[in-house]
N, C-alpha and C positions, 0 to 999 in steps of 0.2 A: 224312366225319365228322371232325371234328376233337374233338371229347370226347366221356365219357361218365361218366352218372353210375348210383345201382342204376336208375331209371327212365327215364331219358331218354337223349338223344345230343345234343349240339348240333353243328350243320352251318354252312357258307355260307350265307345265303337267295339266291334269286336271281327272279327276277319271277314266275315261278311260285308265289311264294309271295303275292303280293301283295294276294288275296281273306282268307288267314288273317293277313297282317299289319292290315288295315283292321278285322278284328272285336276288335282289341285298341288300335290308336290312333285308333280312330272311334268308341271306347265313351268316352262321356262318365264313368260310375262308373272305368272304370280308367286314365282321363287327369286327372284330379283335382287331381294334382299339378301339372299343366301348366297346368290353368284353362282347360282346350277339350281337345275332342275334335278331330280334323284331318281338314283338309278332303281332297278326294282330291288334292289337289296335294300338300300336306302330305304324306300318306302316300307319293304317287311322290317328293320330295325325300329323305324318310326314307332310304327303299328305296336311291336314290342314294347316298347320304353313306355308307350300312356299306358298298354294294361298292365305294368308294373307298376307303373305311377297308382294306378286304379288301387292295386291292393297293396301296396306301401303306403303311401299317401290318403287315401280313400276320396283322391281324385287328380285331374289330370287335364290335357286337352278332349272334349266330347265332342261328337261328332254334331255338326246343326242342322237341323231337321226341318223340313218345311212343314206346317202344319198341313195346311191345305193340302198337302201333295204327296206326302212322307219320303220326299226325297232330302238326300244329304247335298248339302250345299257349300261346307266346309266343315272348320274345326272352332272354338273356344272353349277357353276353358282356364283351368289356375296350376300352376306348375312351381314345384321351388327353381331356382335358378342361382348363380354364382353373379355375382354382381359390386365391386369394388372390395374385393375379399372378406365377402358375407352373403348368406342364405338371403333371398330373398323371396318373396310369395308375389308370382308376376300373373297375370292377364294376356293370355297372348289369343289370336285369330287369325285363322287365315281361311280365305272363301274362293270358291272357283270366281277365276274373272268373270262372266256372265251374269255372277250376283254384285259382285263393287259397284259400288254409289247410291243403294239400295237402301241401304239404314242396317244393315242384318248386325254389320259388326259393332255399330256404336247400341242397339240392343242387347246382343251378346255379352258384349262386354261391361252394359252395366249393372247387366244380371249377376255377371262373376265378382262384380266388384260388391254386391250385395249380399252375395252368398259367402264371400270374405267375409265380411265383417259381422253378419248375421248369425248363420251358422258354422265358421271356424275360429269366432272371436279373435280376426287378425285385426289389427292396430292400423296396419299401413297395407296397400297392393302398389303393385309398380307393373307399370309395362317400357320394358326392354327394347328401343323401337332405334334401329338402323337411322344416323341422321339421313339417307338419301328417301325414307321410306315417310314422305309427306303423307298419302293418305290414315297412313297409322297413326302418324302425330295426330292429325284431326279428330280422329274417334279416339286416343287417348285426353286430348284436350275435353272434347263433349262426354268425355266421362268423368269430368272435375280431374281430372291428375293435370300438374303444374309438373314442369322439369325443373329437376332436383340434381344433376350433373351428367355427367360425361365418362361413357370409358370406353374404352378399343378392346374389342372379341378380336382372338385370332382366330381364321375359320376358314379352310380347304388355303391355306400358303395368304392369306390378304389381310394385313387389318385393318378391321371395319371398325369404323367409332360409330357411338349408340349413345341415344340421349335415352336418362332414367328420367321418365317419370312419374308422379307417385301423387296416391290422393291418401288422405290420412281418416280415421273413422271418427266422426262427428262424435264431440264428446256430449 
């Protein structure tokens, strides 16, 4: 376990996870953002990139865990990202539709933004959120981040604009 929040834990994921990671980036309603749901390759590349993240990084998106249940219910966690041509240390989530409107991700994610600033003495966190992708703004909002600008990902032929926004650590 590397966090915890009042409902959840988030963990490493590691391929055992790989049936509950596919019923959240194989669901077209909860990849929307992205404009595809992912193929199974998709999902084994995914899978790949956090446990490099894991042991480059010494972290990445984790899987989120029900306490009560120990079932996975999504992903959060903290990743670098490219962002108006600069590294940036972002916040992202993503949860099977059946848990949206729950609280999981505005927990999740103020765990990460605490674990930024706590233990990897980061300055600033950002999450990266698709303008169409309202309920993200929300739980970015309720985790203190204000947007901070604007830019367009190019991603599968479309570009998507994405509001940054960012909370800074309490001096």
């Amino acid at each position: 376990m590397v966090l915890q929040t009042q409902r959840t834990y988030l963990r490493e994921m590691d391929w055992g996870d790989l049936d509950a990671l596919k019923l959240i980036l194989q669901d077209p309603e909860v990849m929307y953002a992205y404009a595809h749901a992912f193929s199974q390759e998709e999902v084994a590349a995914w899978m790949d990139k956090q446990l490099s993240r894991y042991r480059e990084d010494g972290f990445g998106l984790w899987a989120m865990v029900l306490k009560e249940s120990g079932q996975m219910i999504g992903q959060c966690g903290l990743s670098w990202q490219e962002a108006a041509g600069r590294q940036v240390l972002e916040i992202g989530y993503l949860l099977q539709k059946a848990y949206w409107g729950h609280g999981y991700a505005t927990e999740g994610a103020r765990a990460c933004k605490a674990y930024a600033f706590e233990v990897l003495g980061a300055s600033q966190v950002y999450s990266i959120i698709r303008e169409n992708n309202l309920p993200s703004i929300r739980v970015a909002q309720r985790n203190g981040m204000t947007c901070r600008g604007r830019i367009v990902k190019h991603y599968y032929g479309i570009d998507m604009p994405h509001f940054l926004y960012c909370a800074t650590k309490p001096s």
